[in-house]
N, C-alpha and C positions, 0 to 999 in steps of 0.2 A: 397875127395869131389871135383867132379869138377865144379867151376861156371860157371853158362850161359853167353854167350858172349854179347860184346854191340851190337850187331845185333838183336837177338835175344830180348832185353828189348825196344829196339828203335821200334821194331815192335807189341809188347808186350804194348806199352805205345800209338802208332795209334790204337790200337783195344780198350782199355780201355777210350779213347776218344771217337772214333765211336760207341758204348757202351751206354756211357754216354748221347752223343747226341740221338742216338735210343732212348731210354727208357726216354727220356724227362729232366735227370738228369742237374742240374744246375755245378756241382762242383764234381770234385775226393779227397776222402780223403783214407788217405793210414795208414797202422798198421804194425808193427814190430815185429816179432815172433822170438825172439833171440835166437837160442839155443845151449845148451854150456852143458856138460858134462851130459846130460841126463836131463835138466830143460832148463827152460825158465824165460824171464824178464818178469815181473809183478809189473806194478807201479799202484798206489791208488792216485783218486786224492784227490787235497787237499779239506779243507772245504768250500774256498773262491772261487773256482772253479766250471763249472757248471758239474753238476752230482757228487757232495761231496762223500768221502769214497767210491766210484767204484774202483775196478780196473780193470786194463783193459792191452792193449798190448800198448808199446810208439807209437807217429805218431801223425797225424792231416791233415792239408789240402795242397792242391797242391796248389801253386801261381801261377795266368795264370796272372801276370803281368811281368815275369822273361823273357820271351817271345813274344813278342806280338801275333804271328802266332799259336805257340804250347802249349806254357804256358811251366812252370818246367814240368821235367821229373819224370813222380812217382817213379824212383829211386831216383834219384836228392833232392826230396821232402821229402819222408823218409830218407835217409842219415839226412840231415839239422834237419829234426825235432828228429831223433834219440840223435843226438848231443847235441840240444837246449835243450832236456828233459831231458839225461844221462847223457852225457858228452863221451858217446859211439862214437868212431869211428868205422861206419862200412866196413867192406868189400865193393871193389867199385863194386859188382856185387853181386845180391842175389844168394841163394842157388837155389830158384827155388818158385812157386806160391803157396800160400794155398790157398787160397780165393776170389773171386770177388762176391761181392752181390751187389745189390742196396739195399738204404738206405730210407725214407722218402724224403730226399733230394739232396741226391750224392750218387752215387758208390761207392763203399767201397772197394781197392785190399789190401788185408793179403797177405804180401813176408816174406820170411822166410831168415834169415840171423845165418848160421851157423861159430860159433867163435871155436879157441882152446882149451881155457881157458876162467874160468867167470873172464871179468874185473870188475874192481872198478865202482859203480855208483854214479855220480853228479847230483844231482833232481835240478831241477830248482821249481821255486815259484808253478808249474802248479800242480806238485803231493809233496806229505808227505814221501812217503815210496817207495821203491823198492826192491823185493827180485827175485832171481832164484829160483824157486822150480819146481820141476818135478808133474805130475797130484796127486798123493798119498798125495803129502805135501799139497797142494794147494787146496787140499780135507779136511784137519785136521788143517791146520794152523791159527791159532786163533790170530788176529793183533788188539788189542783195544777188542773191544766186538761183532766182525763178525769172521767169518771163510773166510778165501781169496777168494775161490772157490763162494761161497753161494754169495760174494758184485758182482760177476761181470755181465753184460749182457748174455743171452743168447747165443748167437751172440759168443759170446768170450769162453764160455763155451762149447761151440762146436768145436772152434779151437785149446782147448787146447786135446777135447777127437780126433781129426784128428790127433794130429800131436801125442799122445802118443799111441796109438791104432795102427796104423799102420807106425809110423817112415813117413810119406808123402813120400813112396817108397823113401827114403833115403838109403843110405848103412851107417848105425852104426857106 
């Protein structure tokens, strides 16, 4: 798998601003689609959390304080909250884009970060649970008294049927 270069995300990261600013959006928030032996991460958040038992993909918001001119890099920004959430180090360059939508309030970019092997996960206070399951498990997997698939948004449920459905033209 070859990663895209920093040229290529540095330009990737102007256009998701210019984006943002088009469509009125106040804020970039970014999503993690890790994928590792045929599955993906999937963390639930916790109950003291807002959107209780959701799960969803790791990530959160861009800080335009890290910068004063650009604000963090939605690489930059995923990496750190990847971390903060898993304890995941990820590759310093994505696989490549699933997703840009707007939001109610921000833009929303889904990167896709392909690993060799599923590492170990460190949940921080944010979520309860994490598991790697591929779309079939994630479809049947019963955690408490939801099925993983059934708790998540829309939204997320659509990126888990993109990225199983057609590999995101990946090569296998």
């Amino acid at each position: 798998m070859t990663h895209l270069d920093e040229a290529y995300w540095n330009d990737a990261h102007d256009t998701y601003r210019s984006t943002m600013a088009r469509l009125g959006r106040k804020r970039l928030v970014v999503s993690a689609v890790i994928y590792s032996e045929n599955k993906v991460l999937l963390v639930r958040r916790s109950p003291h959390d807002s959107y209780p038992g959701m799960w969803e993909f790791p990530g959160g918001g861009v800080d335009d304080e890290i910068d004063e001119e650009q604000g963090e890099s939605v690489v930059d920004a995923l990496r750190r909250e990847v971390v903060e959430e898993t304890g995941i180090v990820l590759p310093v360059f994505p696989s490549g884009e699933v997703l840009v939508h707007p939001t109610r309030t921000a833009l929303r970019v889904v990167l896709r970060f392909d690993l060799e092997s599923i590492p170990g996960v460190i949940l921080s206070d944010e979520h309860d649970e994490g598991r790697f399951l591929s779309l079939e498990e994630a479809k049947v997997t019963l955690v408490g008294n939801d099925i993983v698939h059934d708790t998540m948004r829309r939204e997320n449920q659509r990126v888990m049927n993109m990225i199983f459905d057609n590999n995101m033209g990946m090569d296998p």
